[in-house]
C-alpha positions, 0 to 999 in steps of 0.5 A: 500500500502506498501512503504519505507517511510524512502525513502519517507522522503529522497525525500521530500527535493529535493520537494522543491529544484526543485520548486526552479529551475522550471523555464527555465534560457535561456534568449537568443534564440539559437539552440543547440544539446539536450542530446542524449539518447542510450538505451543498456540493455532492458528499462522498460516503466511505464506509470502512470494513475493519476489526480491532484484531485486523493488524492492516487495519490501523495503516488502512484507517489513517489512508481513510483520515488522509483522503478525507483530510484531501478531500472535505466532501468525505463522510467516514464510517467505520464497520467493525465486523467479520472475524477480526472484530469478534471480541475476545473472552477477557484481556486487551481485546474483550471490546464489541464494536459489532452491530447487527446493522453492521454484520448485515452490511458486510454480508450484503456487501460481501466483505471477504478480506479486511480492510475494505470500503465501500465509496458511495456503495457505487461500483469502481473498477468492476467491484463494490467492495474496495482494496484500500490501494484504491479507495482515494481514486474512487473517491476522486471519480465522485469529484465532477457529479453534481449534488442532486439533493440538498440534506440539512440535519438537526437535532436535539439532545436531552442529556438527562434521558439521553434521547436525540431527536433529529430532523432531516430535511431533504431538499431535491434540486435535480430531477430523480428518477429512481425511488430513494431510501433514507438512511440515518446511522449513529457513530462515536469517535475516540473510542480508547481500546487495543488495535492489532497493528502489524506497521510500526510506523503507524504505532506500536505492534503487535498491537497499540493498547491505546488506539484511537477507534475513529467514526464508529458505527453505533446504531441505526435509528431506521434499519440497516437499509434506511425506510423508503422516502420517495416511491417514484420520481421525484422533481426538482424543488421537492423537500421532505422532512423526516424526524427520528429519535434513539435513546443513546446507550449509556456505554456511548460518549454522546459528547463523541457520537454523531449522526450521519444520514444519507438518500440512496438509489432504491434500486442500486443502494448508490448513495446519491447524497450524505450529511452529518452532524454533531450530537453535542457541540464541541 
């Protein structure tokens, strides 16, 4: 895998400053708006494939940091799934980041080897499920398509009951011909567990005790798939806005989560649009 390792070595710091501020600083309950997010150009989702016991992972995951440092438009998830995530009995790696939204993913996707992404859950060079040598240049391919839909995100967070109630707001500017899905994911950033790690310009190997889990996927507030939004064409000047809620898991740093929703094709599963926001403002 070719990297930028000087980027790399830039990015090892801020390791260690996040596992500083990992913790959530609230100490009173209140509610209050989250960050709202509003996608204008067109969003590029990639979704990771991985597991704490993945020892390319680590090297993979900050490729995915390097190309969304590269190129702002990119949204990241992280899907913690197949072997490699499958927690071990006690010890360093004990943690489950499995979800059953996950596990449906990477069955659907047929994830054979990890790392892998999907980008768009569009094809790329005959497949759908990527290596990472190629991740940057599908995300690239995405650089000329013009937005079709607008998406605006926002929410409130009760800290007391830890319920998030999020509004989205689908603003169609391109005529759609295809029936759209509306999907809508939770996912928590610096997470502070043990990493199998094989690259020791990355980290410690075999494994890094305190590793940083980036964009990690929770939960979804609508199924794996997301709910049908349109059930036909759609023309342009549309809007649609659709609520949801979810009480966090208390195991779950609200002020680490966000939610990440985007539409897709019905038919093909591509993601045409993606947003995402805080729960808690910094």
């Amino acid at each position: 895998m070719t990297m930028k390792f000087n980027y790399i070595k830039a990015f090892l710091p801020l390791l260690s400053l996040m596992m500083l501020y990992a913790c959530d600083k609230i100490e009173e309950p209140y509610a209050r708006d989250t960050t709202p997010g509003v996608s204008k150009g067109r969003k590029v989702l990639l979704e990771e494939y991985t597991g704490h016991k993945c020892p390319n992972c680590p090297e993979a995951s900050l490729l995915a940091h390097e190309i969304a440092h590269d190129y702002p438009e990119v949204i990241l998830i992280s899907i913690h799934a197949g072997n490699f995530a499958v927690p071990n009995p006690s010890g360093l790696f004990s943690s489950d980041f499995r979800t059953t939204v996950g596990d449906e993913l990477n069955a659907y996707f047929k994830v054979g080897a990890y790392p892998s992404a999907t980008v768009n859950r569009s094809g790329f060079q005959g497949n759908v499920t990527l290596a990472s040598s190629v991740w940057e240049q599908a995300v690239a391919s995405f650089q000329d398509f013009d937005p079709v839909a607008r998406l605006q995100l926002s929410g409130t967070y009760d800290t007391l009951s830890r319920q998030l109630d999020v509004t989205v707001k689908t603003d169609v500017i391109e005529n759609i011909l295809s029936p759209l899905q509306l999907v809508v994911y939770l996912t928590e950033d610096s997470i502070i567990r043990a990493q199998n790690n094989n690259n020791p310009e990355v980290g410690p190997t075999p494994y890094i005790t305190n590793y940083v889990h980036r964009h990690v996927l929770r939960a979804s507030f609508n199924g794996t798939f997301g709910a049908t939004l349109t059930t036909g064409p759609v023309g342009f000047g549309t809007s649609i806005s659709r609520n949801f809620s979810m009480v966090l898991d208390t195991a779950w740093n609200a002020g680490n989560c966000s939610y990440v929703a985007f539409i897709a094709d019905q038919t093909t599963q591509e993601v045409l649009q993606a947003e995402q926001a805080r729960v808690i403002l910094p």
